[in-house]
LOKENU-199150 format. One line per field, with one value per residue: residue in one letter; x, y, z of N, C-alpha, C in turn. Coordinates in steps of 0.05 Angstrom, whole numbers, padded with zeros to 5 digits, always signed. Layout:
selum = (A, ...)
n_xx = (X, ...)
n_yy = (Y, ...)
n_zz = (Z, ...)
ca_xx = (X, ...)
ca_yy = (Y, ...)
ca_zz = (Z, ...)
c_xx = (X, ...)
c_yy = (Y, ...)
c_zz = (Z, ...)
This chain:
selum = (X, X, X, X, X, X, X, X, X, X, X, X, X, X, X, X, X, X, X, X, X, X, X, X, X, X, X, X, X, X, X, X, X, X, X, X, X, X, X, X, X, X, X, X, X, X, X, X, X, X, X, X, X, X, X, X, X, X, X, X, X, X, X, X, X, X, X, X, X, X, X, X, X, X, X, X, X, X, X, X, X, X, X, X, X, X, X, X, X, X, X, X, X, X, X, X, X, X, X, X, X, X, X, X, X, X, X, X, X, X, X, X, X, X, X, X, X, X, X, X, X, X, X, X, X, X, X, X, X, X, X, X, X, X, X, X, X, X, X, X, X, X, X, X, X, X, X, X, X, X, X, X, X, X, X, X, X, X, X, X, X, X, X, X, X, X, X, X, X, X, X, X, X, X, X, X, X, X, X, X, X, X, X, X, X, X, X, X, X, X, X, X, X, X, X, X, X, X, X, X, X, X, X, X, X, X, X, X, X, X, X, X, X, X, X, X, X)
n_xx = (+00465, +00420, +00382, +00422, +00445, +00459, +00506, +00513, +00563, +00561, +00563, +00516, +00449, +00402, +00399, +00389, +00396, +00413, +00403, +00454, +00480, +00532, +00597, +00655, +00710, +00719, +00726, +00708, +00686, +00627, +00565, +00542, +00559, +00567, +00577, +00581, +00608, +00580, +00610, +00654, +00628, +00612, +00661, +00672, +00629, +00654, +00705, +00730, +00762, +00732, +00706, +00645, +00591, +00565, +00533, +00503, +00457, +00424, +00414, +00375, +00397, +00372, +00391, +00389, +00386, +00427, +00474, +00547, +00610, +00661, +00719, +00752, +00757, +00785, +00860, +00901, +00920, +00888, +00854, +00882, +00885, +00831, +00820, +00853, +00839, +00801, +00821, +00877, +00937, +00997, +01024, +01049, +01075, +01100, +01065, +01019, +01031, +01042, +01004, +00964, +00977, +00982, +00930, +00909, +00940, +00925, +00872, +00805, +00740, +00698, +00634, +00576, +00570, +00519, +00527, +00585, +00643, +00695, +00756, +00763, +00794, +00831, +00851, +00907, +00912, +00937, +00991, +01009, +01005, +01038, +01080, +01087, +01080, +01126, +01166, +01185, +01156, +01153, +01120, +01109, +01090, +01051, +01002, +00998, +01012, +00976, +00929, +00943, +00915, +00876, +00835, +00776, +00707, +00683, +00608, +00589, +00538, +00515, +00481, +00411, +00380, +00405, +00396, +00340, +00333, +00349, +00333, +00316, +00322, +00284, +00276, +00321, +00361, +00424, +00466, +00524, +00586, +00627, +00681, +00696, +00696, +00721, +00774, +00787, +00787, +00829, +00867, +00868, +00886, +00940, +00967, +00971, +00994, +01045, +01051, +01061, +01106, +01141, +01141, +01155, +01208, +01228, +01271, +01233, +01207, +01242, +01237, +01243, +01197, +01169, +01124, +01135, +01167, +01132, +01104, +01132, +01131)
n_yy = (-01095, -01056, -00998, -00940, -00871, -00834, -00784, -00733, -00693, -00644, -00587, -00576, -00559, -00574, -00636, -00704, -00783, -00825, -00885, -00908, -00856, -00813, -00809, -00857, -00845, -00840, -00861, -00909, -00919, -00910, -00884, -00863, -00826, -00824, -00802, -00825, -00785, -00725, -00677, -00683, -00685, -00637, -00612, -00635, -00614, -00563, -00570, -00557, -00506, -00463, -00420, -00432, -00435, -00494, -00553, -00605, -00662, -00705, -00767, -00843, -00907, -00966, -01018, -01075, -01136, -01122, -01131, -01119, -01087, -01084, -01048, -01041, -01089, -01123, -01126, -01069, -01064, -01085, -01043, -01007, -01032, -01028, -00972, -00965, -00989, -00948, -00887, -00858, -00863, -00850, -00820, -00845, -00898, -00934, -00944, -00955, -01008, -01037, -01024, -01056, -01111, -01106, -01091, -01144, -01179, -01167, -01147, -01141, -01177, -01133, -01132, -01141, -01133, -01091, -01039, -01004, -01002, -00967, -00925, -00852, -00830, -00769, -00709, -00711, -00764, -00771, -00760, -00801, -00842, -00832, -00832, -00880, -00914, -00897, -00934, -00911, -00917, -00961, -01021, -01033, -00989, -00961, -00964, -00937, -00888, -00875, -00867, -00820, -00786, -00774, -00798, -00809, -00847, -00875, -00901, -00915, -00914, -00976, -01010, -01013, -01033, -01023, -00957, -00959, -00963, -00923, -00863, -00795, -00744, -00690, -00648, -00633, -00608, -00586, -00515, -00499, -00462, -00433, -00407, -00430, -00476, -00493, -00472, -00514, -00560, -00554, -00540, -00590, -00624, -00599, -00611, -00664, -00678, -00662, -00690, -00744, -00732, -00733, -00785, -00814, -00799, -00820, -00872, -00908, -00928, -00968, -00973, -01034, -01060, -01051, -01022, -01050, -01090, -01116, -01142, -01191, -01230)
n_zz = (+00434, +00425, +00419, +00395, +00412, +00366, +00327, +00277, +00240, +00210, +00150, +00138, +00143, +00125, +00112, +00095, +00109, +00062, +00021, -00020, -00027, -00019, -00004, -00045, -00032, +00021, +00089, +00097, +00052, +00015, +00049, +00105, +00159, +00232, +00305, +00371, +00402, +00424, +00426, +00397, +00348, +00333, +00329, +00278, +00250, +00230, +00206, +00167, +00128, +00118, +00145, +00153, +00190, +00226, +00232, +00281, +00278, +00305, +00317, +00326, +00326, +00314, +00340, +00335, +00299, +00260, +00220, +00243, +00240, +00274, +00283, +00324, +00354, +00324, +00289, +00287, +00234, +00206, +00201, +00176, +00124, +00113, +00104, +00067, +00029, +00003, +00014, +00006, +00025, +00003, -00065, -00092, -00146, -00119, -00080, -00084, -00110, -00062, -00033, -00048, -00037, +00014, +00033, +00014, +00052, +00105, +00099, +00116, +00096, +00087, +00059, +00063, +00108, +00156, +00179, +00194, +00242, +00270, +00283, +00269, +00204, +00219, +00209, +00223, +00224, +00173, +00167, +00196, +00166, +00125, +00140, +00156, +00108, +00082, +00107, +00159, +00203, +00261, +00268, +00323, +00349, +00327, +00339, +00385, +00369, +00326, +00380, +00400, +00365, +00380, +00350, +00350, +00349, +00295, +00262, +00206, +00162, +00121, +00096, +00057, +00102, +00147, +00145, +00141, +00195, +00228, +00255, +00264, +00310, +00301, +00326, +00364, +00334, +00326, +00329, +00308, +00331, +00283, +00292, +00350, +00353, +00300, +00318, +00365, +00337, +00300, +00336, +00362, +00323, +00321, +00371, +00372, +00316, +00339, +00387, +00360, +00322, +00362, +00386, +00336, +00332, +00373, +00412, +00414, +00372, +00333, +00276, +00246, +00244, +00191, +00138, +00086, +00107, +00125, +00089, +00078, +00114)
ca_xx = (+00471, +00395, +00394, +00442, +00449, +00492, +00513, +00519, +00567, +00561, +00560, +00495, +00424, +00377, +00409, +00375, +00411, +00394, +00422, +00468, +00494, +00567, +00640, +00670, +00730, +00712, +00745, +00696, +00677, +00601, +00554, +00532, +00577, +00561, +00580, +00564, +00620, +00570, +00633, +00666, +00602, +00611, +00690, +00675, +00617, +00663, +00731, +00735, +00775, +00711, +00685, +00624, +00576, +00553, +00500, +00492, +00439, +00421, +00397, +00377, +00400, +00366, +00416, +00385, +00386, +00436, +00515, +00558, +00640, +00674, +00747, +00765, +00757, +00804, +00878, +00903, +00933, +00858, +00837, +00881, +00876, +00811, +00822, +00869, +00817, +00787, +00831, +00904, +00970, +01017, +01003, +01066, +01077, +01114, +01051, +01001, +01039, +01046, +00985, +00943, +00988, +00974, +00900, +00912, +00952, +00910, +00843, +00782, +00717, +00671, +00620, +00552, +00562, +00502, +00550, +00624, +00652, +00713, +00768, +00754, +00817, +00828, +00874, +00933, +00925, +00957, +01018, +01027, +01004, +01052, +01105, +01087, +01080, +01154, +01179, +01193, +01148, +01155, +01090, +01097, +01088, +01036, +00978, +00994, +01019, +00944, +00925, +00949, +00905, +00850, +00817, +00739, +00703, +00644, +00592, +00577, +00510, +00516, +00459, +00384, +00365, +00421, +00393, +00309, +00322, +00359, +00308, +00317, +00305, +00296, +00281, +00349, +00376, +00445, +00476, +00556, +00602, +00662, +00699, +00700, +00695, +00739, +00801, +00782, +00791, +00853, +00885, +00865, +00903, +00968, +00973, +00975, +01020, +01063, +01064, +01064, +01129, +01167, +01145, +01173, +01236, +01237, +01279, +01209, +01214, +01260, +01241, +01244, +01179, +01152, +01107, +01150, +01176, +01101, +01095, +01156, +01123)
ca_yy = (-01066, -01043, -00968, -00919, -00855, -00821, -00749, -00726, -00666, -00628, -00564, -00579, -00555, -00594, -00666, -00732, -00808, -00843, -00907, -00905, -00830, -00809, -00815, -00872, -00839, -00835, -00877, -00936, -00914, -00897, -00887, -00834, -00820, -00815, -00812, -00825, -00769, -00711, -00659, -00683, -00679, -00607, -00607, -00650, -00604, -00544, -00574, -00550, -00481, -00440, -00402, -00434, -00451, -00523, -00564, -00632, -00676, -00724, -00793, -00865, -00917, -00986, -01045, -01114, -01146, -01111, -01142, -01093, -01101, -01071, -01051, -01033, -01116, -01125, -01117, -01042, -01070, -01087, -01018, -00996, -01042, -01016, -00942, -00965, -00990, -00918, -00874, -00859, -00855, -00833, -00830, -00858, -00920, -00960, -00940, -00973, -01030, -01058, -01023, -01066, -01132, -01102, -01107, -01175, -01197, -01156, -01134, -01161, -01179, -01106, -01133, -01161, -01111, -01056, -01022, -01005, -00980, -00951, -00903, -00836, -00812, -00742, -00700, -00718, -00795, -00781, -00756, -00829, -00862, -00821, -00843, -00914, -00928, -00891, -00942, -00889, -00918, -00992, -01025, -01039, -00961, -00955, -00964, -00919, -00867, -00865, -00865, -00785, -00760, -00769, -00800, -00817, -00875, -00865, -00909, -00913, -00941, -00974, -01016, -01008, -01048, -00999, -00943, -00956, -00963, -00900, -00842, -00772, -00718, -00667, -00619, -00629, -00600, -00559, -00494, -00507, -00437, -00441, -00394, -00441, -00506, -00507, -00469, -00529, -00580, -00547, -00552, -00622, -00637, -00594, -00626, -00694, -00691, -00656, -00718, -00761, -00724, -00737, -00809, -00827, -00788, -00833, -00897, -00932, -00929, -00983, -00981, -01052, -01079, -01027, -01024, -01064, -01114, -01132, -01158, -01207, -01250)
ca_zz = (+00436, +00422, +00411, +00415, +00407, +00353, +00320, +00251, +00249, +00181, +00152, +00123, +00158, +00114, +00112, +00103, +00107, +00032, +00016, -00045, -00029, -00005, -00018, -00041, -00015, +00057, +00108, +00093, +00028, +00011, +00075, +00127, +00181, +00252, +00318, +00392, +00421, +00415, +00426, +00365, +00321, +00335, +00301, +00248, +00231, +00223, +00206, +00138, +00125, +00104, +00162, +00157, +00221, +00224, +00252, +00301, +00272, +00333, +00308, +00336, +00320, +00325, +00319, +00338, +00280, +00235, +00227, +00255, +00237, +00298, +00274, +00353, +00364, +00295, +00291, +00275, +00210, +00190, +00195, +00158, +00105, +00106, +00094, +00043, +00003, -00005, +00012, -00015, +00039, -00020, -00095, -00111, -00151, -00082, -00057, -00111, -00110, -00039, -00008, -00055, -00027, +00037, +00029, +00010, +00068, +00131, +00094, +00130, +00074, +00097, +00045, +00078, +00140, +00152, +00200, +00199, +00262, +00281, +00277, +00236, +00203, +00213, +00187, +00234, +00216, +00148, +00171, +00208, +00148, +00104, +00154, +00157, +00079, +00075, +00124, +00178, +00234, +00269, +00273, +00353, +00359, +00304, +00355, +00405, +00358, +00331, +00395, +00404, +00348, +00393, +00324, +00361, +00339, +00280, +00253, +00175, +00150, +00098, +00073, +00068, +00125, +00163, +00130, +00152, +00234, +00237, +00263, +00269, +00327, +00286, +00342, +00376, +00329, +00348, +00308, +00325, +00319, +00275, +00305, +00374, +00340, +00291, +00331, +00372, +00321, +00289, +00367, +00373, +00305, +00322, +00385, +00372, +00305, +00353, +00405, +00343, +00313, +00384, +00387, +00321, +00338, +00395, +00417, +00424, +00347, +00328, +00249, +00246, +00236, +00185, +00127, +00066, +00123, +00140, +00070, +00074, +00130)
c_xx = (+00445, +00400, +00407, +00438, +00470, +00490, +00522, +00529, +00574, +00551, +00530, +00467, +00400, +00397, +00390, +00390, +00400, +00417, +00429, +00483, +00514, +00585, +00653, +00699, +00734, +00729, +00735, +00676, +00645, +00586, +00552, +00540, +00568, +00580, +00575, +00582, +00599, +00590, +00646, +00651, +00599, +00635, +00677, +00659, +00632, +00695, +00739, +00743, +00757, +00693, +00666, +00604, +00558, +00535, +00504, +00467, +00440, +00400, +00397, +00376, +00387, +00380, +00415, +00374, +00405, +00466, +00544, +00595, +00654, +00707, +00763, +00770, +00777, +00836, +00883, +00909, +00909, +00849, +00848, +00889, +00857, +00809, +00839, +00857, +00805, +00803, +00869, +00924, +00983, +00999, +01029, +01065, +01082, +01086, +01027, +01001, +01033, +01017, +00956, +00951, +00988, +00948, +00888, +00916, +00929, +00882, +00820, +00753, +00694, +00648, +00602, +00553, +00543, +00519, +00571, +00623, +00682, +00725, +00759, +00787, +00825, +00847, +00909, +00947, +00941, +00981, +01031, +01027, +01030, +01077, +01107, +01089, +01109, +01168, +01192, +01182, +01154, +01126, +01083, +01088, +01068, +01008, +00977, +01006, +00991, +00932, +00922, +00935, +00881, +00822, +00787, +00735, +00674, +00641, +00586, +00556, +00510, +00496, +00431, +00372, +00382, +00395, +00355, +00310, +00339, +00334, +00320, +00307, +00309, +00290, +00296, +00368, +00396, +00458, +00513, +00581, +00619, +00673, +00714, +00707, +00717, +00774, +00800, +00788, +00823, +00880, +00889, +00892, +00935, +00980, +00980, +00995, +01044, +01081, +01067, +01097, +01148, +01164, +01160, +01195, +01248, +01260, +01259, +01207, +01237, +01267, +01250, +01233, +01165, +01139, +01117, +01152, +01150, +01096, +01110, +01150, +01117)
c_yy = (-01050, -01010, -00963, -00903, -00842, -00793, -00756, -00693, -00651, -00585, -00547, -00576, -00574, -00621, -00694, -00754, -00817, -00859, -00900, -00877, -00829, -00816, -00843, -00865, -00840, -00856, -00910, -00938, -00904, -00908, -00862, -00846, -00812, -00822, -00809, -00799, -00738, -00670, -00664, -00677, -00650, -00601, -00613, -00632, -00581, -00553, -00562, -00515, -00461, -00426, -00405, -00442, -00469, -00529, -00591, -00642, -00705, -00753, -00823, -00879, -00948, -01015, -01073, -01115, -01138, -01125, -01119, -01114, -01078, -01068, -01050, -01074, -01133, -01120, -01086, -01054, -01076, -01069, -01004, -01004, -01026, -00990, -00947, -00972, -00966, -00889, -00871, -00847, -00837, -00837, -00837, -00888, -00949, -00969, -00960, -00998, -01044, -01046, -01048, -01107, -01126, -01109, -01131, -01190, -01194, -01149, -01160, -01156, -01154, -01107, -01151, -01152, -01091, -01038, -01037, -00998, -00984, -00923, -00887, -00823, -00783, -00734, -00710, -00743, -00799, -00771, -00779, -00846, -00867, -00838, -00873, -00927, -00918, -00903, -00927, -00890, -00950, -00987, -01036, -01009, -00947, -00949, -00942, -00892, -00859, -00859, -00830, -00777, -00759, -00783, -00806, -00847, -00862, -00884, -00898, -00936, -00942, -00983, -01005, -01020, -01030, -00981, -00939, -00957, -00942, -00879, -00811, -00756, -00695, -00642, -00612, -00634, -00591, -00549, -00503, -00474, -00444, -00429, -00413, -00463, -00518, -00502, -00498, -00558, -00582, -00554, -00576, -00632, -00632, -00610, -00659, -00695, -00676, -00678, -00731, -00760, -00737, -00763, -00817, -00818, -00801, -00850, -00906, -00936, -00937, -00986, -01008, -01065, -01055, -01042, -01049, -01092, -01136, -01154, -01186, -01233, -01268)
c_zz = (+00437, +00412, +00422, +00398, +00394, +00332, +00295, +00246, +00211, +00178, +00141, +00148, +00151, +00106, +00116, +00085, +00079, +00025, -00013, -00044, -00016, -00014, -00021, -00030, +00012, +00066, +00096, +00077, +00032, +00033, +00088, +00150, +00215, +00279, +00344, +00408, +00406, +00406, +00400, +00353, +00312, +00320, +00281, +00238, +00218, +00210, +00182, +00148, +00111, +00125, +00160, +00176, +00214, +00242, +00255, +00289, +00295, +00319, +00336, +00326, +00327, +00320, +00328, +00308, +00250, +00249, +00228, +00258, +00257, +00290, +00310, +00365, +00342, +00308, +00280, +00239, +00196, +00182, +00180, +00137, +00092, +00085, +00069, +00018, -00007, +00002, +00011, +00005, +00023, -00045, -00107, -00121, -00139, -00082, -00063, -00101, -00088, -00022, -00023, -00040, +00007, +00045, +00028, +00038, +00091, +00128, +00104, +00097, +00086, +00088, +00065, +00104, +00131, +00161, +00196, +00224, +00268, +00277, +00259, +00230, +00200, +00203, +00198, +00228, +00191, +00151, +00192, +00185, +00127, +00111, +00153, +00127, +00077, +00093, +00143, +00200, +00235, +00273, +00298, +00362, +00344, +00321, +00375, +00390, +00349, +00349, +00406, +00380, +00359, +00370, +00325, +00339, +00321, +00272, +00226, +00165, +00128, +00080, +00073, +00083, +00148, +00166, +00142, +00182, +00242, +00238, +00267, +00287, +00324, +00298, +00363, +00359, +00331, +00322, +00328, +00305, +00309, +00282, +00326, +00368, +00330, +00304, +00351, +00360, +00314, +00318, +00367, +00355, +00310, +00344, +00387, +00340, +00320, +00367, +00384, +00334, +00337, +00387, +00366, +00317, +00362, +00398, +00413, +00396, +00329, +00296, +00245, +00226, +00219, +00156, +00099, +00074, +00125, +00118, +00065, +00095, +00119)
């Protein structure tokens, strides 16, 4: 892969990568977020409901020699294993229960990767999740129902060998309006749980093979 080029979209002006900092909540828990669609970098920096104008941080990435876990080469059911480890579908008791036997059955080992990559879940993906842990989607329609949130692909560094071949060009910088950005973002999201709503109101949504069932294999 050698370098590539990738975007850091925050609301933050002064920002620098440090191993050990960030959310264990995040998609793929603690790490710094990036990604190569420089148009998204521009939502994500404003997505938040505070009228605040964000900023593009433009990095390079150097990735011979680092182990890089590709979720896009995975099954869907991996990824979101994944997210299930760090972040929370429901908070009910069901939910506890079987998403941790879920983890079990589909979760891939993420430990001993510098790099994650895939899916980012935005806001639209939890209204499939919601649907899918309340047995309300089939899991042949699960893929292409993500598919409509438009969800981009990011990169999270996670270790310190990640963490030292990332570089900064810190004078392509970019200022990103919230006004433009985030109505921009907010569109992206209505639109796709829109198509999402009419797929799982579909026929192509057999409720079959859904989230409970998976465990029974």
């Amino acid at each position: 892969m050698g370098k590539i080029i990738l975007y850091h979209g925050t609301s933050d002006k002064e920002t620098k990568p440090t191993y050990g900092l960030g959310n264990d909540k995040h998609d793929y828990g603690r790490g710094f977020y990036l990604t190569e669609d420089y148009e998204l970098a521009k939502e994500w920096a404003v997505c938040r409901p505070n009228e605040k104008n964000g900023w593009v941080h433009k990095y390079e990435l150097d990735t011979d020699g680092l182990n890089i876990l590709d979720f896009q080469t995975k099954d869907i059911l991996a990824w979101l294993a994944e997210l299930m480890k760090h972040r929370d579908a429901s908070d009910t008791k069901r939910y506890r229960m079987l998403s941790a036997k879920f983890i079990e059955k589909y979760g891939v080992d993420a430990s001993g990767y510098d790099v994650i990559k895939g899916w980012r879940a935005n806001a639209s993906y939890f209204y499939i999740a919601k649907e899918f842990v309340r047995d309300n989607v089939d899991v042949d329609i699960l893929e292409e129902l993500l598919s409509l949130g438009g969800l981009g692909i990011q990169y999270c560094i996670k270790t310190e060998k990640a963490y030292s071949k990332l570089r900064e060009f810190d004078s392509e910088m970019s200022a990103v309006d919230y006004a433009e950005f985030n109505k921009r973002y907010n569109l992206r999201d209505a639109t796709a749980r829109r198509k999402m709503r009419e797929l799982v109101d579909s026929d192509a949504n057999t409720v079959t093979k859904v989230f409970s069932t998976l465990l029974e294999r």
